[in-house]
C-alpha positions as CSV (number, residue, x, y, z in Angstrom):
1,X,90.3,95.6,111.1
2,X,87.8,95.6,108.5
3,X,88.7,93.6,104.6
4,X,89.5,96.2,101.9
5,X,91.0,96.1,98.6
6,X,91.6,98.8,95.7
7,X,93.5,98.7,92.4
8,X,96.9,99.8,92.8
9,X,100.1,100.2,90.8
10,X,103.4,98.8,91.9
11,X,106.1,101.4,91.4
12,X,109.6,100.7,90.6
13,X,111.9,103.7,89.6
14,X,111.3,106.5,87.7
15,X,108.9,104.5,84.9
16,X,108.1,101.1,85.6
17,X,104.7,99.9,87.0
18,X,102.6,96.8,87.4
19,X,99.0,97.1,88.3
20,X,97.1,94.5,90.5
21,X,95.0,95.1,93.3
22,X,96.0,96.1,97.1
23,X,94.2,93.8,99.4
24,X,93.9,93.8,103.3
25,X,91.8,90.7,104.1
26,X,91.9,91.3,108.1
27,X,95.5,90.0,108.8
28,X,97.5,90.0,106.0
29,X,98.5,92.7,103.0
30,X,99.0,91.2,99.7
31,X,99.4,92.5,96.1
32,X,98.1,90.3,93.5
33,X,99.7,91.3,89.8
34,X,97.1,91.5,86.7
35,X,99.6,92.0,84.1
36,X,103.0,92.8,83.4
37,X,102.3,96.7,83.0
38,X,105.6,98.3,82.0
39,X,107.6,95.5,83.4
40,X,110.0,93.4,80.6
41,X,109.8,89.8,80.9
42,X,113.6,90.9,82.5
43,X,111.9,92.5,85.1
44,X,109.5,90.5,86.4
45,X,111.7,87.8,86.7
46,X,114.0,90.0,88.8
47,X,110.6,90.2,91.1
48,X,110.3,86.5,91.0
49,X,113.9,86.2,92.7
50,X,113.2,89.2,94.7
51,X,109.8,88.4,96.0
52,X,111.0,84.4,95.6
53,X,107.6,83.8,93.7
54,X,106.4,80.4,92.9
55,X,106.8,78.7,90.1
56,X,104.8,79.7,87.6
57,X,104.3,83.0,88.6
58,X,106.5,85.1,86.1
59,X,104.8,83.5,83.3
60,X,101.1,83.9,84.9
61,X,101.9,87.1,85.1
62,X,103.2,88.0,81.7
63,X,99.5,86.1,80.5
64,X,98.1,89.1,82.1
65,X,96.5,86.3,85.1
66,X,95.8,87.3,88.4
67,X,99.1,86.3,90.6
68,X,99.4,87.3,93.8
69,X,103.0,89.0,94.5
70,X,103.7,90.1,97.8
71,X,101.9,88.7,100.8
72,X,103.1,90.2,104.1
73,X,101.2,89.3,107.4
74,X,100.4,92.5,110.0
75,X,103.6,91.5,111.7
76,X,106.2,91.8,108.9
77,X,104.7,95.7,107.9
78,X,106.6,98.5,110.3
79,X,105.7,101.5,108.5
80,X,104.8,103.6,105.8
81,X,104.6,107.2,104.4
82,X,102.5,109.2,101.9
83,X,105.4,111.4,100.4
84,X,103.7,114.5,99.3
85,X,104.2,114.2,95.5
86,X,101.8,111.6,95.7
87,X,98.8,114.2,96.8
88,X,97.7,111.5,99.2
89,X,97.0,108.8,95.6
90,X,100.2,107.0,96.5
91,X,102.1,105.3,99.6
92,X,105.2,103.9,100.7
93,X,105.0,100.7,102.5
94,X,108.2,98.8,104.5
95,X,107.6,94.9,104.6
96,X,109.8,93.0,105.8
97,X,112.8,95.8,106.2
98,X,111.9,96.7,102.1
99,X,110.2,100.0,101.2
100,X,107.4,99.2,98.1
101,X,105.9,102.2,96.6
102,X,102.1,101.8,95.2
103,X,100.0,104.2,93.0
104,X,96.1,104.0,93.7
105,X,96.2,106.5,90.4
106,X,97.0,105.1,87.2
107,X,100.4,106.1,86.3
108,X,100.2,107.7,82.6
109,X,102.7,105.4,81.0
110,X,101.0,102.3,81.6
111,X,97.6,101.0,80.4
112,X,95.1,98.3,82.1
113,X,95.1,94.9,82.1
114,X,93.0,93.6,79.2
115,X,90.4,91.7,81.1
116,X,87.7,92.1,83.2
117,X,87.9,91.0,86.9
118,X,84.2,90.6,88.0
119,X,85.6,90.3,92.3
120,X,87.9,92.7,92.4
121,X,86.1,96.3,90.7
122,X,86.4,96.9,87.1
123,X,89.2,97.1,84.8
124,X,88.4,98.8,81.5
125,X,91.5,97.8,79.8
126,X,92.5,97.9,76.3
127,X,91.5,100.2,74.0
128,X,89.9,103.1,74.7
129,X,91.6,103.9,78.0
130,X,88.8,104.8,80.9
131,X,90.3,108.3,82.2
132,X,92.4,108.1,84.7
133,X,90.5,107.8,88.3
134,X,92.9,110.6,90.4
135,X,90.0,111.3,93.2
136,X,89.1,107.4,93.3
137,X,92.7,107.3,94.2
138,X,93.1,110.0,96.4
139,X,90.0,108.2,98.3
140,X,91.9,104.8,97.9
141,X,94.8,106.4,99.9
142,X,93.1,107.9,102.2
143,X,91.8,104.5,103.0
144,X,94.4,102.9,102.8
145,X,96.6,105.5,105.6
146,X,93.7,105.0,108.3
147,X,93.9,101.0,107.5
148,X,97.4,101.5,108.1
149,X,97.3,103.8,111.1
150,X,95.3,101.3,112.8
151,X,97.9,98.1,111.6
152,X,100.6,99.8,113.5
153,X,99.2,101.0,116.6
């Protein structure tokens, strides 16, 4: 199984998101966090004992710098789903007996990260907004379901 990475939103609920990047590097899945998106400080720091993040990581993280979130190796992933209200831009993952939901289209009450990550694609961020990417995502997820697929044979 082949690298790949994409930009990706973590969902939580009904509003929240953080984005990052999605990243399969051939035997494990992890989501490294590029800002706090619509996550309070309160929040994140619920992931932090959650996700039992180093320390560090809640404050990298609220500096809008690259921290990597949720690591799971191809054992510790069982399954996952693209509910149809996605329109194949979204997926459920379960790690580790936990279903985590990402968005591979930028949810609309959230804006980029404020930098420019020159190894993993480009984030606009800031003002002026770059439209939101919806078949980019939908190709993300495609991806990402035959990556998948091929995980859990």
């Amino acid at each position: 199984m082949t690298a790949f990475e994409s930009r990706a939103w973590l969902l939580e609920g009904a509003t929240k998101s953080i984005p990052g990047m999605l990243h399969w590097d051939g035997n494990a899945l992890t989501f490294v966090a590029c800002g706090p998106g619509k996550f309070s400080e309160h929040d994140i720091q619920g992931l932090a004992d959650r996700f039992a993040m180093p320390d560090g990581t809640c404050a990298a993280i609220l500096k809008e710098e690259p921290s990597p979130l949720l690591r799971a190796s191809k054992g510790e992933i069982s399954a996952y789903k693209m509910p149809w209200y996605y329109f194949k831009g979204g997926i459920h993952i379960t790690i580790r007996n936990q279903n985590y939901k990402f968005s591979f289209i930028r949810p609309q009450n959230t804006v980029e990260p404020t930098y420019y990550l020159e190894d993993q694609y480009r984030w606009a961020g800031g003002a002026g907004q770059e439209d939101v990417d919806v078949l980019g995502g939908k190709a993300a997820g495609a991806q990402w379901k035959q990556l998948l697929e091929n995980i859990l044979v």
